[in-house]
BAVOKOL-185790 format. One record per atom (N, C-alpha, C): residue in three letters; atom name; x, y, z. Coordinates in steps of 0.001 Angstrom, whole numbers, padded with zeros to 6 digits. Each point is the difference from the previous one (the first is absolute). Layout:
<sites>
+-----+------+---------+---------+---------+
: res : atom :      xx :      yy :      zz :
+-----+------+---------+---------+---------+
: Ala :   CA :       X :       Y :       Z :
...
+-----+------+---------+---------+---------+
</sites>
This chain:
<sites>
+-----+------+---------+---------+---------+
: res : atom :      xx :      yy :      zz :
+-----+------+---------+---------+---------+
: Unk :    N :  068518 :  007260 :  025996 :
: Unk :   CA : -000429 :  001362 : -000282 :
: Unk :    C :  000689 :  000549 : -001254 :
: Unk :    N :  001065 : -000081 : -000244 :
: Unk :   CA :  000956 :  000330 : -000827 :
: Unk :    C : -000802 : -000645 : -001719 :
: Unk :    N : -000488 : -001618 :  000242 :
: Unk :   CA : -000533 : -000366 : -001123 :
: Unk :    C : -001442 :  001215 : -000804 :
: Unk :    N : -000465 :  000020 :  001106 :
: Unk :   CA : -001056 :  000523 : -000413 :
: Unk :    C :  000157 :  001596 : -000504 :
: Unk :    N :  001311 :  000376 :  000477 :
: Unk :   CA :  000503 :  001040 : -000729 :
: Unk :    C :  000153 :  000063 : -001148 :
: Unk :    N :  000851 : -000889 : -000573 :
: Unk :   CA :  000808 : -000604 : -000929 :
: Unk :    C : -001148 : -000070 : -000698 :
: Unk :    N : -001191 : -000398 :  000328 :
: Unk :   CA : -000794 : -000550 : -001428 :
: Unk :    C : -001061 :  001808 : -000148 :
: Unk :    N : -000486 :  000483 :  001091 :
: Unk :   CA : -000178 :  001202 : -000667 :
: Unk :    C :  000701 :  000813 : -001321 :
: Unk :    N :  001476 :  000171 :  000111 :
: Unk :   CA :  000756 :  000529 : -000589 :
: Unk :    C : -000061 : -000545 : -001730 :
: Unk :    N : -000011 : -001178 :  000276 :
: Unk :   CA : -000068 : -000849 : -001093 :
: Unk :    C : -001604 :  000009 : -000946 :
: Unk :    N : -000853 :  000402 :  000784 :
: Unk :   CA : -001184 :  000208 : -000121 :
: Unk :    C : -000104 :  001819 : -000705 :
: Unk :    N :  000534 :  000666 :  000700 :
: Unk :   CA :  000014 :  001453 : -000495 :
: Unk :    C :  001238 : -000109 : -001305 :
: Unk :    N :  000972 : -000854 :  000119 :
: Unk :   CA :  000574 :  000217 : -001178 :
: Unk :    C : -000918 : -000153 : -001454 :
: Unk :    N : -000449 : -001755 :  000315 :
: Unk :   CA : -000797 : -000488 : -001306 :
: Unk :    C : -000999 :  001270 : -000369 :
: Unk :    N : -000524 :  000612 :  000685 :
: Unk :   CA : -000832 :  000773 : -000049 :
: Unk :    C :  000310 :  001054 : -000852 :
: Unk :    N :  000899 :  000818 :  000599 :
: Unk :   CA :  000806 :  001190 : -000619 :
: Unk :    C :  000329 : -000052 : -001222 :
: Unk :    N :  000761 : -001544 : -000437 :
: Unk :   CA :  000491 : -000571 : -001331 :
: Unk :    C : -001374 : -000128 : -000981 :
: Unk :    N : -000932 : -000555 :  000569 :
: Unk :   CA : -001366 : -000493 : -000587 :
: Unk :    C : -000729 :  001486 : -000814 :
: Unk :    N : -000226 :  001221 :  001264 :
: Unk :   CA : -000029 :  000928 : -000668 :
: Unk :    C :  000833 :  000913 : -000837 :
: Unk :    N :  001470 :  000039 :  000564 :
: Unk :   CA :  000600 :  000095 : -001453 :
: Unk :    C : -000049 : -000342 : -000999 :
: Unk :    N : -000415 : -001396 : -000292 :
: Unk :   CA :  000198 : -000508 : -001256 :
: Unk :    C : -001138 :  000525 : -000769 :
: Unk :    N : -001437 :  000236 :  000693 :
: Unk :   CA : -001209 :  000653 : -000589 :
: Unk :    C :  000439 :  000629 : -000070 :
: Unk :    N :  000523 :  001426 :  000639 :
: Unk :   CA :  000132 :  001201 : -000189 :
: Unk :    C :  000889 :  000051 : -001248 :
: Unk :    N :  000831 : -000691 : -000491 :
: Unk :   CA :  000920 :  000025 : -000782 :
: Unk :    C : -000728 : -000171 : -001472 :
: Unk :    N : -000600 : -001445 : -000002 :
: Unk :   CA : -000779 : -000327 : -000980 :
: Unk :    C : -001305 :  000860 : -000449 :
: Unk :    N : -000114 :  000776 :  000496 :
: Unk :   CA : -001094 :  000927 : -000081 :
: Unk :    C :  000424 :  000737 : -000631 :
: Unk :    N :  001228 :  001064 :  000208 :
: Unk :   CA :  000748 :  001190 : -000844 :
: Unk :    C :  000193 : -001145 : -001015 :
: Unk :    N :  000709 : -000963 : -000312 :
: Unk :   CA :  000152 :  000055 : -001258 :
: Unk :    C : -001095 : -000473 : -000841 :
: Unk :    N : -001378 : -000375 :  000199 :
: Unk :   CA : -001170 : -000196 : -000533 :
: Unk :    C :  000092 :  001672 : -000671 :
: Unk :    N :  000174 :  000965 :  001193 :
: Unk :   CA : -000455 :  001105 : -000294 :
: Unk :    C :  000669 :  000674 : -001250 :
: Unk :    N :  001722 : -000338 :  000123 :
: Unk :   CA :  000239 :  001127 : -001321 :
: Unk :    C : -000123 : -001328 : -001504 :
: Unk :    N : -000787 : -000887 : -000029 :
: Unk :   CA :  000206 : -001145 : -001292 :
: Unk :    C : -001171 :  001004 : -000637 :
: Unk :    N : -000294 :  000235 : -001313 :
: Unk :   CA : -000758 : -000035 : -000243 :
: Unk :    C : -001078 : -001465 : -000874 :
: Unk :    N : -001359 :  000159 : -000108 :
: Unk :   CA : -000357 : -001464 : -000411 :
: Unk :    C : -001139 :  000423 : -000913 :
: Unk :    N :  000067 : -000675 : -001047 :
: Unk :   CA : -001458 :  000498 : -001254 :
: Unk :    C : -000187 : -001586 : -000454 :
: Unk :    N : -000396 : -000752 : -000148 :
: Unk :   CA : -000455 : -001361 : -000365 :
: Unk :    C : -001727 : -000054 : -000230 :
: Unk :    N : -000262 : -001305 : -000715 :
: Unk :   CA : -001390 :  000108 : -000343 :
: Unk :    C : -000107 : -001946 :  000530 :
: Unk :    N : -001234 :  000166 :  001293 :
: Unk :   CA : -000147 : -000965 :  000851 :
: Unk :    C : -000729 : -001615 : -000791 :
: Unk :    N :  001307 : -000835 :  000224 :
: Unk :   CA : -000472 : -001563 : -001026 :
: Unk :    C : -000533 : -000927 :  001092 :
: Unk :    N :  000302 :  000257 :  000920 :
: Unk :   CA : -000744 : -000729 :  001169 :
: Unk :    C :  000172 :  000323 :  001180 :
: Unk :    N : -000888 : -000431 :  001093 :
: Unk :   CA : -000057 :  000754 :  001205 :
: Unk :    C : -000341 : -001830 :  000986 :
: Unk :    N :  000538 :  000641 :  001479 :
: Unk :   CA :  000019 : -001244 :  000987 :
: Unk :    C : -000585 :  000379 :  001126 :
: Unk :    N : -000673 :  000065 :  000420 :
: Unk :   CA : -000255 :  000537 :  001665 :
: Unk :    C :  001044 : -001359 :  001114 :
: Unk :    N :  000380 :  000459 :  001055 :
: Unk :   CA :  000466 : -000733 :  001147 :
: Unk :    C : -001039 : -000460 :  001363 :
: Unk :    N :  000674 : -000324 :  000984 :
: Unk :   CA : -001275 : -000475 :  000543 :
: Unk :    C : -000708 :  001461 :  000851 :
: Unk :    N :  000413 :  000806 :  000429 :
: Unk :   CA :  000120 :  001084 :  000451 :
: Unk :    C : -000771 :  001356 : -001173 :
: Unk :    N : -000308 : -000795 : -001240 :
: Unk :   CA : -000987 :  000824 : -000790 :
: Unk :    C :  001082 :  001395 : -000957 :
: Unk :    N :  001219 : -000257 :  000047 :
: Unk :   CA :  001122 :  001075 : -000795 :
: Unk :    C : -000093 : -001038 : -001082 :
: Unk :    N : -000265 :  001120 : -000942 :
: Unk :   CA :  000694 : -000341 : -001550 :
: Unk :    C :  001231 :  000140 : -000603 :
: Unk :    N :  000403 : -000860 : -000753 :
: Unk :   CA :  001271 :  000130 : -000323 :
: Unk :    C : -000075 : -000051 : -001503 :
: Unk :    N :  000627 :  000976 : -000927 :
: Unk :   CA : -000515 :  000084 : -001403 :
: Unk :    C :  001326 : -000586 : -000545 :
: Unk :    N : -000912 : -000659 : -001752 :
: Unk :   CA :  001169 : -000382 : -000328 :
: Unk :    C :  000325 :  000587 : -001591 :
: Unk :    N :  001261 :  000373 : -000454 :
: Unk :   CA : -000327 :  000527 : -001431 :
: Unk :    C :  000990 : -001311 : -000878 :
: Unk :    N :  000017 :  000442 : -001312 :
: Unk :   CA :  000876 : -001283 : -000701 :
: Unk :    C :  001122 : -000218 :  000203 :
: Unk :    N :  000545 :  001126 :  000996 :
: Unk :   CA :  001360 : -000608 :  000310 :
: Unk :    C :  000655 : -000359 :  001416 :
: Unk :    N : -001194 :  000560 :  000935 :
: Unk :   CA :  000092 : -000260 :  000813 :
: Unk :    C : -000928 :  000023 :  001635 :
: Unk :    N :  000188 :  000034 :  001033 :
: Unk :   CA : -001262 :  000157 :  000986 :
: Unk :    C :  000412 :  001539 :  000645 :
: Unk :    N : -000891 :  000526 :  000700 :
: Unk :   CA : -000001 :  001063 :  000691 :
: Unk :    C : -000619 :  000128 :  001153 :
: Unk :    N :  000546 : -000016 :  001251 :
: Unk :   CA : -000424 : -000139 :  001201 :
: Unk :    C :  000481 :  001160 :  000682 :
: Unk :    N : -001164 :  000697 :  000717 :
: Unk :   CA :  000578 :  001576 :  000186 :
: Unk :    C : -000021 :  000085 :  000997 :
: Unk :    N :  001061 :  000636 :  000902 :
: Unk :   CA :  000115 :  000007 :  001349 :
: Unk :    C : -000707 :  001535 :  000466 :
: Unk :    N : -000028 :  001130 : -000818 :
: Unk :   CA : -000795 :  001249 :  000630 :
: Unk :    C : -001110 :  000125 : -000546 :
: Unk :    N : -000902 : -001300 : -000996 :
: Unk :   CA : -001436 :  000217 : -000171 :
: Unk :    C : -000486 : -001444 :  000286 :
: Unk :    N : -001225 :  000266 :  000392 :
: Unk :   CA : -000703 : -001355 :  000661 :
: Unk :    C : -000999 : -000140 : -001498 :
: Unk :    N : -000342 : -000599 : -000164 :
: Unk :   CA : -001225 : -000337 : -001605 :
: Unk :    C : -000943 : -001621 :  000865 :
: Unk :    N : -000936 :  000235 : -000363 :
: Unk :   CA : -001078 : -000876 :  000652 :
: Unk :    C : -001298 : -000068 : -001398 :
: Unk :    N : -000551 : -001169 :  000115 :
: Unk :   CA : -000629 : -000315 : -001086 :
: Unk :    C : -001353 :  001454 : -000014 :
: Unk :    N : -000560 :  000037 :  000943 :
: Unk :   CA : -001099 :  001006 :  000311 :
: Unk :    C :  000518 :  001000 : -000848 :
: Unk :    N :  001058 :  000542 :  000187 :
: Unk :   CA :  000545 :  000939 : -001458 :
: Unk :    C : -000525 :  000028 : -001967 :
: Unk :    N : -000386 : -001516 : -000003 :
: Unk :   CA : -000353 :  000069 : -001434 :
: Unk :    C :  001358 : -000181 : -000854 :
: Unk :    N :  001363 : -000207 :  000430 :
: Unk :   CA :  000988 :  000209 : -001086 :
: Unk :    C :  000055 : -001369 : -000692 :
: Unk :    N : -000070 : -000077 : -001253 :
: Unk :   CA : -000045 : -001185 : -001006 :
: Unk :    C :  000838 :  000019 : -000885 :
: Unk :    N :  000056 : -001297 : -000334 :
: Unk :   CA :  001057 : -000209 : -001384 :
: Unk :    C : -000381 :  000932 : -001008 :
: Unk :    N :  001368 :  000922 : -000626 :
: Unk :   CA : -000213 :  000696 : -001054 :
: Unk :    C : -000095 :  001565 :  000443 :
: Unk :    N :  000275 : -000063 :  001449 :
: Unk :   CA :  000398 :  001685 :  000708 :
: Unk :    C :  001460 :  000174 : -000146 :
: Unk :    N :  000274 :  001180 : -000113 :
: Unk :   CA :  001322 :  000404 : -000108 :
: Unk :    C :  000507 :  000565 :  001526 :
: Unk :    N :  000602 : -000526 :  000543 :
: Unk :   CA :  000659 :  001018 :  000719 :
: Unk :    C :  001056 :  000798 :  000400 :
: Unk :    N : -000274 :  000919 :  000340 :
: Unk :   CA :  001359 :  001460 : -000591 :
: Unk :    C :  000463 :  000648 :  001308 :
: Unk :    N :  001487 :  000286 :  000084 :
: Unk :   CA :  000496 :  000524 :  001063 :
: Unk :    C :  000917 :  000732 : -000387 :
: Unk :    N :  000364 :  001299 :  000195 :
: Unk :   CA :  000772 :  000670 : -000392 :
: Unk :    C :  001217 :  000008 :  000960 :
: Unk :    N :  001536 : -000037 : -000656 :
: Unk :   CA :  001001 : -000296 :  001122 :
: Unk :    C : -000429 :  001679 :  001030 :
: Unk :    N :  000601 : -000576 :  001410 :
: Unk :   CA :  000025 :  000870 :  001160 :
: Unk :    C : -001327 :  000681 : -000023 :
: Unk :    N : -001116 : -000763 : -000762 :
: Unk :   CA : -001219 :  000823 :  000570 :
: Unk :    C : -000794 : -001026 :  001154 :
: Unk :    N : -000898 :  000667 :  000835 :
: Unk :   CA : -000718 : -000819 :  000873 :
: Unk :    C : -001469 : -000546 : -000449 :
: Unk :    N : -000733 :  000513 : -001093 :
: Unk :   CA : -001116 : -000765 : -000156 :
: Unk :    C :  000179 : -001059 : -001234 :
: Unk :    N : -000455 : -000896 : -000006 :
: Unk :   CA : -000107 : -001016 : -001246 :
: Unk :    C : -001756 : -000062 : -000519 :
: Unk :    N :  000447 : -000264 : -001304 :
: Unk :   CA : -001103 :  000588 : -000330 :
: Unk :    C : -000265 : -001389 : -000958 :
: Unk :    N : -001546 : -000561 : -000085 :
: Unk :   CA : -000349 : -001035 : -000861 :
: Unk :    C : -000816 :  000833 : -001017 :
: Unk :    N : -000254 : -000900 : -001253 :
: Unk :   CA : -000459 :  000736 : -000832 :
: Unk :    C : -001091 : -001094 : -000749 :
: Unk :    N : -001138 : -000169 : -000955 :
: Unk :   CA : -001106 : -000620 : -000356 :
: Unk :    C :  000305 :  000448 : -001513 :
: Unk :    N : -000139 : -001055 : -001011 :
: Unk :   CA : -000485 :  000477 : -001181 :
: Unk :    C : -001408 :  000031 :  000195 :
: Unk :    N : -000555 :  001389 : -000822 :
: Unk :   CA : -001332 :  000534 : -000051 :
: Unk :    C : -000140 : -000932 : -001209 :
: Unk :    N : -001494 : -000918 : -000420 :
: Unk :   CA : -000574 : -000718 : -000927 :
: Unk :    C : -000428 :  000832 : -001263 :
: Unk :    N : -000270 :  001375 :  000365 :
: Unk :   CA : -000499 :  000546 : -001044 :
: Unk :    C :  001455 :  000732 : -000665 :
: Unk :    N :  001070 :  000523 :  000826 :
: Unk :   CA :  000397 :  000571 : -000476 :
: Unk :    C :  001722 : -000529 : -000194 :
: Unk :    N :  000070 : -001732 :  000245 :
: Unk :   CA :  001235 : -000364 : -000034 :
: Unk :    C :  000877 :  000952 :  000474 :
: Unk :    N :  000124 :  000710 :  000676 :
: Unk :   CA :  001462 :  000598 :  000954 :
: Unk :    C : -000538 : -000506 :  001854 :
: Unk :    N :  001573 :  000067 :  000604 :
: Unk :   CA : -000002 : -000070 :  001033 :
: Unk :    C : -000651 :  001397 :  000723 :
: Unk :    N : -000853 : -000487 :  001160 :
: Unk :   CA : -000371 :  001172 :  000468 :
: Unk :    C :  000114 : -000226 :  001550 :
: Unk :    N :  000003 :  001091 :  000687 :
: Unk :   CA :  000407 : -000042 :  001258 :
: Unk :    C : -000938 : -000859 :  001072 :
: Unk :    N :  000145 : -001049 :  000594 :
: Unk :   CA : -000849 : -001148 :  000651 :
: Unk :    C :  000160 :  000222 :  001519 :
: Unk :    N :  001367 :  000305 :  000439 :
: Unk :   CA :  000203 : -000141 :  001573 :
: Unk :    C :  000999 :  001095 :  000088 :
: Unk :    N :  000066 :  000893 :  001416 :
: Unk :   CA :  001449 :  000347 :  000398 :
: Unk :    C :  000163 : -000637 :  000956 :
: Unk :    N :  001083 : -000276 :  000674 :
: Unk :   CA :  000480 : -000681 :  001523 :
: Unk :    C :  001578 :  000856 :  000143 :
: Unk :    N : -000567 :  000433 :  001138 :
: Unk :   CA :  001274 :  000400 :  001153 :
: Unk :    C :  000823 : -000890 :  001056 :
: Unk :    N :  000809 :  000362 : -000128 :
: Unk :   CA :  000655 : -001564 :  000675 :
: Unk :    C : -000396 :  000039 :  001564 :
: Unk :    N :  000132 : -001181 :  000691 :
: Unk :   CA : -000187 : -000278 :  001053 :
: Unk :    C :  001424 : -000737 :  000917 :
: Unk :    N :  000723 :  000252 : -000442 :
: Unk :   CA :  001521 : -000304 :  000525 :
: Unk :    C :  000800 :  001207 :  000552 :
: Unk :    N :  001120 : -000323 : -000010 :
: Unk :   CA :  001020 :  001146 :  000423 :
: Unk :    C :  000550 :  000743 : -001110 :
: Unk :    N : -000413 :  000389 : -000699 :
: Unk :   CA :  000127 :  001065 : -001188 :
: Unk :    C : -000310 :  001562 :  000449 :
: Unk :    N :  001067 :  000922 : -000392 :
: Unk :   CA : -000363 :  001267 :  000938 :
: Unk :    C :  000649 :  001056 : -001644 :
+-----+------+---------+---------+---------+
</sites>
């Protein structure tokens, strides 16, 4: 009886730790800010994109991105530190500037 104790506990710990560590990694997604212009993109098997710029990848824990979105090589995307929406952006063809393409609100523990 005692075992089966023992492994609950152990079970609510991993747990507790597991969501800490999201919860943790989430605030600090939240105060980074991020402006990059997208050189390649990956989907997983689960259909999340993961963007990549020239220096590095970006995998976001409080926004989900899915191909149905439309985001393509050559979007910028912009986050202002400690704000909650991220915002992608499109160069317009006629008018060479970035123009506003997507907002997204996060879907994590960001408050």
């Amino acid at each position: 009886m005692k075992k089966i104790g023992y492994f609950f506990v152990c079970f609510a710990l991993v747990v507790l730790f597991l969501y800490g560590l999201n919860f943790y990694n989430s605030k600090k997604e939240f105060r980074h800010e991020f402006n990059f212009v997208v050189t390649k993109i990956t989907e997983d098997g689960r259909g999340n994109l993961t963007f990549y710029s020239s220096e590095k990848n970006f995998y976001f824990i409080n926004y989900r991105f899915y191909k149905k979105e439309g985001i393509v090589i050559g979007d910028k995307i912009v986050k202002k530190k400690n704000s909650k929406n991220l915002y992608i952006y499109r160069i317009n063809p006629s008018t060479g500037k970035y123009e506003l393409f997507l907002k997204k609100e996060p879907n994590g523990n960001v408050r």
